[in-house]
N, C-alpha and C positions, 0 to 999 in steps of 0.2 A: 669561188669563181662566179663570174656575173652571169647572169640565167644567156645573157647576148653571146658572151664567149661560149657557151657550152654550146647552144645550140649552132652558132658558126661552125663549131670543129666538127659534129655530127652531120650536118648538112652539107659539107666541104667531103666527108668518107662519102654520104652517099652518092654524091655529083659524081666525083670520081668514079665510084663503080658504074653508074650508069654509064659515064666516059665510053670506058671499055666495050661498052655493050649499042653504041649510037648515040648517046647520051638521051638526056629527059626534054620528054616528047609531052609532058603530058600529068599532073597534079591530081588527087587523088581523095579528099578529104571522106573517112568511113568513120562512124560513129551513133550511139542509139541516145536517143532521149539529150538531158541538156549536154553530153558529149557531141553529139552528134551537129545541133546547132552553135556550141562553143566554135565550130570553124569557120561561123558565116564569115567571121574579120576577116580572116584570113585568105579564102576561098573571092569575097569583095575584092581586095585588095590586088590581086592579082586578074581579076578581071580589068580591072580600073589600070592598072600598070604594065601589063604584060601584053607584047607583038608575036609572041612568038609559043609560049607555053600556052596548052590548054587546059583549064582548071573545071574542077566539078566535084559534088558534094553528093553522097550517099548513103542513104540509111546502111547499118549494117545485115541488118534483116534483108531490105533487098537485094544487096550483091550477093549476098550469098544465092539467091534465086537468079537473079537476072543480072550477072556485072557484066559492064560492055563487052563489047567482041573488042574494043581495042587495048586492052588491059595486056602490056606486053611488058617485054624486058627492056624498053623506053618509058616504063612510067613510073613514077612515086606516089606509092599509098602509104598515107599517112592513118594513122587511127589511134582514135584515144578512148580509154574505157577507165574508171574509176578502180576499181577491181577483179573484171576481167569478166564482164557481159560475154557470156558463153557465144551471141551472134557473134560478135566485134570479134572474140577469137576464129572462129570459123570462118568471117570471115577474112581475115589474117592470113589464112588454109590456103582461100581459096586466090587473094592476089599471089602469094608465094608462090602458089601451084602453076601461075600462069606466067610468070618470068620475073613480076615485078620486083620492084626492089620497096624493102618496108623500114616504115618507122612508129614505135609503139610510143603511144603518152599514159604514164600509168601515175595511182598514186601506190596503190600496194600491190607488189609483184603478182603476176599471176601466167598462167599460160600463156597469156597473149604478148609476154617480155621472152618466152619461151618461141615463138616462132617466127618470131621478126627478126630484120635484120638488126637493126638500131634501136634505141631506147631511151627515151630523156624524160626524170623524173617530175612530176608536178606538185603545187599543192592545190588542197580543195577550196572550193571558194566560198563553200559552204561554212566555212572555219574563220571568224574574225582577225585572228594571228596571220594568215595566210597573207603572203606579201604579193600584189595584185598583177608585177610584172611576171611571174610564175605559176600564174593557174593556167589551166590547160587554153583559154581563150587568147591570151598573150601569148603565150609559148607558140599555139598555131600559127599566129599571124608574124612570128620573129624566124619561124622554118621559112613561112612564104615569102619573107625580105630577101632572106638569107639565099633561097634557091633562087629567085627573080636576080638577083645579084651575081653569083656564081654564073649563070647561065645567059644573061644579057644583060647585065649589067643594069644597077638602080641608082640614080643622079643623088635622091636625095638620101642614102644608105647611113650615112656617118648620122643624118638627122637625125633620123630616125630608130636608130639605134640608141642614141644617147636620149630620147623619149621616154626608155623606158626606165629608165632611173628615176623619173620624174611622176611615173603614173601612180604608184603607191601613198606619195602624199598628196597629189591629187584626191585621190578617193577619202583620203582619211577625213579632209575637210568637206568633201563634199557629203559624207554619213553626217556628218554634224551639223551640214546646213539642212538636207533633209529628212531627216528623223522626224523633227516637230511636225513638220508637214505630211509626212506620209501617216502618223500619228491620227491626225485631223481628218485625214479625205478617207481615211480606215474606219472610223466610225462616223463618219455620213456614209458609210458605202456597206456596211457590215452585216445590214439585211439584204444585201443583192444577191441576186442566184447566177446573172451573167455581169462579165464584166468586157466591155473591148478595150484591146490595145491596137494600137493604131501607130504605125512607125512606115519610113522606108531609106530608100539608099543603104549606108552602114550602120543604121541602127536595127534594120527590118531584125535579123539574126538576134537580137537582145530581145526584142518584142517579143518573140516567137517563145523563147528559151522563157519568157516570163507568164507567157500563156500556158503552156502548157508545163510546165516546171512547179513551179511558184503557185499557179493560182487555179490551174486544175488537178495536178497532183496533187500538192499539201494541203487548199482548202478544198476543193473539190467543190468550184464555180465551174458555171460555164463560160471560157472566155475565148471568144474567135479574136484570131490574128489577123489585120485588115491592114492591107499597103493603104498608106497615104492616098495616093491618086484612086485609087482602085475603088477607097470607101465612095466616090460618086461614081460608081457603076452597080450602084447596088444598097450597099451598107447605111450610107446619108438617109436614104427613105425610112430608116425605124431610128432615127435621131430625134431623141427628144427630153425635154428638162427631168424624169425621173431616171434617163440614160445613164447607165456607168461608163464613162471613157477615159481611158490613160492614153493621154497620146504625147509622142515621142520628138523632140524638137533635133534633128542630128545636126552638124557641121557641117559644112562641104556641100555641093554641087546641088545634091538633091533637096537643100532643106527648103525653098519653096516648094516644094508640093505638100510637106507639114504642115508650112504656113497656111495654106490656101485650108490645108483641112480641119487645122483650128481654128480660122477665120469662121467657117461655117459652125463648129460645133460649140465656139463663144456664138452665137449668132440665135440658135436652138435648140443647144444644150444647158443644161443647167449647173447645180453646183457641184453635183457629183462629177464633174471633168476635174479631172487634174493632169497637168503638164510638167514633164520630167525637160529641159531645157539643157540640152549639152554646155550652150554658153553660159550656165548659171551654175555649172558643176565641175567648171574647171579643164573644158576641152579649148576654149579658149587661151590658155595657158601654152598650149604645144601650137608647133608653128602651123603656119597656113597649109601648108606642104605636104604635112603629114597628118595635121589633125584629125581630119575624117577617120583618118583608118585605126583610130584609136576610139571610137565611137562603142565600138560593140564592147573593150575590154574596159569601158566606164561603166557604159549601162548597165550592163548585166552584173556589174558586181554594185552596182550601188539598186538596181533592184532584185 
């Protein structure tokens, strides 16, 4: 079964029960560490498409402390945890406790398939073999079609749907075009202690996941997450030719304000900049329509 059907028929049970209950008021995304930020796509995408649902993203850690006052039996929390991050369950606990209705993204069973309503299996992205329309960062963003659909309805659905057939060989070629290059800017860069990433719009969420995932956890750099626009309120003033920067070219609406902020750091930065280019990677390939919202489940698996 295709990762699109499975999750249509899970996402169609839970609409339904919300039905019953006033229906879905209200989006949900809980998750820790690169779980957590796997649902910028999706979480984006429904800000960008939705009149009527309201959508929002939470640590798992925090809700457990402080989850909204409006966490009811009109809303869908969503969470995903690789194995079953003791917060992510708890807090699982504590949206069940409050009326909502849940859905687990796991890759190996654990309690947190144990207290949810729903369940739809992933693979890691961590894993070369892992087929890229199925890791938890797709899978999020194909719940949030799927509910934006169900619930008012999405113009471009059929599109976008048949998108993700297509994102897997996307990515294959795009590891093969950039491998040599990431190779290359890896040892000009490999005595650096910080590194910035620099993204926004629907790539912001892949940046992040690559700061703090990828390049502070596994090498243990320092590397701040800097929106695009944001770097000239601040970040631009310590731009300079011994600088490390990766900055992020996305698709869609927002990608001048990348422009404008690699204009500057070609300008006074040096050779240590390297630029990850959606249109160079294959997001040009999906239609105009829908391509942005596929930004985050390119990035982040090709970095």
């Amino acid at each position: 079964m295709k990762v699109q059907e499975e999750v249509s028929q899970i996402v169609k049970r839970a609409v339904d029960r919300l039905e019953k209950q006033g229906g879905v008021k209200q989006v949900v995304w809980i998750g820790a560490g690169g779980s957590f930020g796997g649902f910028y796509g999706a979480h984006y995408f429904m800000q960008q498409e939705s009149s009527q649902l309201y959508s929002t993203m939470c640590t798992s850690g925090e809700f457990i402390y402080a989850a909204p006052k409006n966490i009811d039996k009109n809303t869908l929390v969503v969470l995903c945890s690789m194995r079953g991050t003791i917060e992510t369950i708890e807090a699982a606990k504590v949206a069940r406790d409050s009326g909502a209705t849940t859905i687990a993204l796991y890759v190996d069973e654990s309690e947190l398939v144990e207290v949810t309503d729903f369940k739809i299996k992933y693979e890691s992205l961590a894993l070369d073999e892992s087929r890229l329309d199925r890791v938890n960062g797709s899978i999020g963003l194909c719940i949030a079609m799927n509910v934006l659909n169900e619930v008012e309805g999405y113009e471009n659905y059929d599109l976008a749907m048949n998108s993700f057939d297509l994102l897997d060989p996307i990515y294959r070629k795009a590891v093969e075009y950039t491998t040599p290059l990431a190779k290359e800017w890896a040892e000009l860069n490999k005595n650096q202690k910080t590194i910035y990433v620099i993204a926004s719009g629907p790539a912001l969420g892949a940046a992040y996941v690559f700061s703090i995932c990828n390049l502070e956890e596994m090498l243990q750099l320092d590397s701040p997450t800097v929106h695009s626009y944001e770097y000239f309120n601040g970040p631009f003033e310590v731009t300079d030719k011994n600088r490390s920067i990766f900055q992020l070219l996305a698709t869609g609406k927002t990608r001048p304000e990348d422009e404008r902020a690699l204009r500057f750091e070609q300008r006074f930065g040096g050779k240590k900049l390297y630029v990850l280019d959606g249109k160079e990677i294959g997001l040009d390939d999906l239609k105009p329509e829908v391509s942005p919202y596929f930004n985050h489940s390119i990035f982040s698996s090709i970095l």
